[in-house]
N, C-alpha and C positions, 0 to 999 in steps of 0.2 A: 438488196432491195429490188435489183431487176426482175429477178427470177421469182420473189415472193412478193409484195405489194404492186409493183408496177405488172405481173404477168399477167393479169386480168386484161389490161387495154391493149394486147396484142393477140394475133391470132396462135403466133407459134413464136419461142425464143431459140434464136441459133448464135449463141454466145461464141465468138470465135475460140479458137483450141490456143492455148497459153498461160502466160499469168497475167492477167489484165488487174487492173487497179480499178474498182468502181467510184464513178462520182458522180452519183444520185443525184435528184432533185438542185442539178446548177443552174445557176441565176445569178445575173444579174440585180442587184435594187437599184433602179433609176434613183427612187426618192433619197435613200442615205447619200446617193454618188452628189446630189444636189445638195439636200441638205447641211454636209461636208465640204463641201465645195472642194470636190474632188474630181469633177466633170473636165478641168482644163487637164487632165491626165489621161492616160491613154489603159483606163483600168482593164479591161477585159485584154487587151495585148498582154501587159503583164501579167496578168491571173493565168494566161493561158501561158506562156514563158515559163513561170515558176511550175505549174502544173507538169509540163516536160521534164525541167530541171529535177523536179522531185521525185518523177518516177521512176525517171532515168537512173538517178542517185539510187535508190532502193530496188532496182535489178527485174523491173517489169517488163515485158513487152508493148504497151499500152495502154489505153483506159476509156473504156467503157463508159455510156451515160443516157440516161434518158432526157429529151432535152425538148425545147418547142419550138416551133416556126421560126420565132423571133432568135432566140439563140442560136439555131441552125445560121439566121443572116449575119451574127455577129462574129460566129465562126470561119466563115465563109470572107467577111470583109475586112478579118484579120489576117486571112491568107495561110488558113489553117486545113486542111485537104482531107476534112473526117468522110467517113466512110457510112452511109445511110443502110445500115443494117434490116432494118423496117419497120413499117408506120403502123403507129396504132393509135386507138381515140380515146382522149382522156375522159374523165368522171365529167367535165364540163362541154364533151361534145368538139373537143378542141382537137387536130392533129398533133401527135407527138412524134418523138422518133427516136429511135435507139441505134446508137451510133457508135464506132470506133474512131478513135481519136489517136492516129499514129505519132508516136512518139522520132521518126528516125533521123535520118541529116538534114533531107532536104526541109520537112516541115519547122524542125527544130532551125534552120538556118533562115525561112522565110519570114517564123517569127522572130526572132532576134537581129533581121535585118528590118522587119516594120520598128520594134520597139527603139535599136540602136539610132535609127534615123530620126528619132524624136528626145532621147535619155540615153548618158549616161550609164552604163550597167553594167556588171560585171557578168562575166557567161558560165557559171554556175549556180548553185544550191545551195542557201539561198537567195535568190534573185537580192539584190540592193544597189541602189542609187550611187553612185558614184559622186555625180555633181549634176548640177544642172548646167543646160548648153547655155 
């Protein structure tokens, strides 16, 4: 999807050289994390954990994504170290950004040092709860 639907809102795409793992259109829904009542968990830590664990398991280098402001901060305050490949403007005039998302020890070790300080986990593929602290 980067290179065909999303290539429009950029000027030029420079896809890093490897096997990258795409993940389109990621998001967050506040409204289900609430309506769920799944807000006192630490969902996007996890989401981005497993995301690693999964890639890693399946022999990539990475993973690629187009993403928006607001995800870029959730990325960032989970202590995940993406890489801002470049900006382009979405269909509603919005910045977006096309990012790598390194899979290696240290990121892999920052997140599972955020998540372990809060849950329980085991440190592979697939991510699961162990117990609660």
């Amino acid at each position: 999807m980067i290179t065909g639907t999303f290539y429009k809102y950029f000027k030029q795409i420079n896809l890093p050289k490897g096997n990258y793992f795409e993940a389109s259109r990621l998001f967050v829904d506040k409204e289900r994390i609430v309506k769920f009542e799944l807000n006192k968990y630490s969902i996007s830590l996890m989401l981005f954990l497993s995301m690693i664990y999964y890639v890693r398991n399946h022999n990539y280098d990475g993973i690629c994504a187009i993403i928006s402001y607001q995800m870029l901060i959730i990325f960032r305050r989970a202590g995940w170290n993406v890489d801002i490949v470049n900006k382009g403007i979405s269909e509603k005039n919005e910045v977006i950004y096309l990012i790598t998302m390194p899979i290696d020890g240290k990121n892999t070790y920052l997140l599972e040092k955020n998540v372990k300080s809060k849950y329980k986990v085991n440190d592979r593929w697939p991510l699961n709860f162990l117990s609660r602290w």
